[in-house]
N, C-alpha and C positions, 0 to 999 in steps of 0.2 A: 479650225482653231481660231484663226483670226474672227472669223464669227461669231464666233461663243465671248471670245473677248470683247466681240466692239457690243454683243448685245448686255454683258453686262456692267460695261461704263454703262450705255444709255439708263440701264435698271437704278445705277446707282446715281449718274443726273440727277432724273424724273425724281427719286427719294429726296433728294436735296434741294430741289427746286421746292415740293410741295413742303416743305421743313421752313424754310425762308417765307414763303407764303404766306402758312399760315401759324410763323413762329411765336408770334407776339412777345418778341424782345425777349424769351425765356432763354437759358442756356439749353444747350444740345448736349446729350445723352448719345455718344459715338462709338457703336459699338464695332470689333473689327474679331473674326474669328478665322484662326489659321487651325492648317490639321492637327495643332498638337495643344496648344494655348488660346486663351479669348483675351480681347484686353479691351476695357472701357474707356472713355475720358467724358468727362464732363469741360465743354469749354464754351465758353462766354464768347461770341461770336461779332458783339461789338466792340470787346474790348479786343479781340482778336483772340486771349487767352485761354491754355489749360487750366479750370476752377481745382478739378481735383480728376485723379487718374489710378485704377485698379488692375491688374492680369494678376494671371498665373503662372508670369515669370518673377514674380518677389520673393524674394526670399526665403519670407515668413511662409508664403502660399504653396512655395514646393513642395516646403518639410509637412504642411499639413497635409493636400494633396494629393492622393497616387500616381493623376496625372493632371493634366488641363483639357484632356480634349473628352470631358463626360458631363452631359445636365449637372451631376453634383459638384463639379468645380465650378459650372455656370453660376448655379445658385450663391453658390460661397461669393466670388465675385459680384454680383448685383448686389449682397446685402452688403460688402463691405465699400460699395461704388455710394450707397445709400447713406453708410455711417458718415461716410467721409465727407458728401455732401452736403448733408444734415450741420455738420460740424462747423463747414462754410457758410451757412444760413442760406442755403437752395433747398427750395422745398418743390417749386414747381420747375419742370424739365420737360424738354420735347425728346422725342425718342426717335432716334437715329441709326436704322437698321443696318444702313449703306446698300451692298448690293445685295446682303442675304435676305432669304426668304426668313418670314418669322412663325418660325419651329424650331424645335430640337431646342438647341443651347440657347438661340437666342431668345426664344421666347421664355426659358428656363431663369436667365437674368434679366428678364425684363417686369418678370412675376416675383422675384427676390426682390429688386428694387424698389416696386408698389409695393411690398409686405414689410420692406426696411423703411416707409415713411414716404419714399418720394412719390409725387403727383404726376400723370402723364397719360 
């Protein structure tokens, strides 16, 4: 268990180190997925702040929802992570997997995202 853990701090490092690299002062695209809900943030990393911030624990996203842990609530999520940064005038964003692998859900919001406008 300690293995598994320490090997995906290092996965999620290496993600973040090359994100800094070769960010070019864009905001981050921070995506974090538990077993039940996904939750996005968009944050501005010089200014330190959250730009704009989506999951499938709001409100509005339950009542639409069945649940949060399916591709189809991925998607809903990425287009509404997309509106809302759209709204803030971020059009281009680096894309921040953290330590998941990019499949399933998260690649599910990450292709809602590019389909809702944003660049990455």
């Amino acid at each position: 268990m300690a293995n598994s853990n320490r090997m995906v701090a290092r996965r999620k490092q290496r993600t973040r180190m090359k994100i800094k690299r070769n960010g070019g002062g864009r905001p981050r695209l921070s995506v974090f997925r538990s077993g039940r809900h996904i939750y996005v943030q968009l944050i501005d990393d010089v200014l330190g702040q959250t730009v704009a911030a989506a999951s499938t624990v709001e409100k509005d996203q339950r009542a639409a929802l069945k649940t949060g842990s399916t591709t189809a609530s991925a998607t809903a999520i990425g287009k509404l992570i997309a509106e809302r940064a759209i709204k803030k005038g971020v059009k281009e964003v680096v894309f921040d997997r953290g330590e998941f692998k990019y499949h399933g859900r998260i690649k599910a919001l990450a292709d809602a995202a590019r389909e809702g406008g944003l660049s990455f």
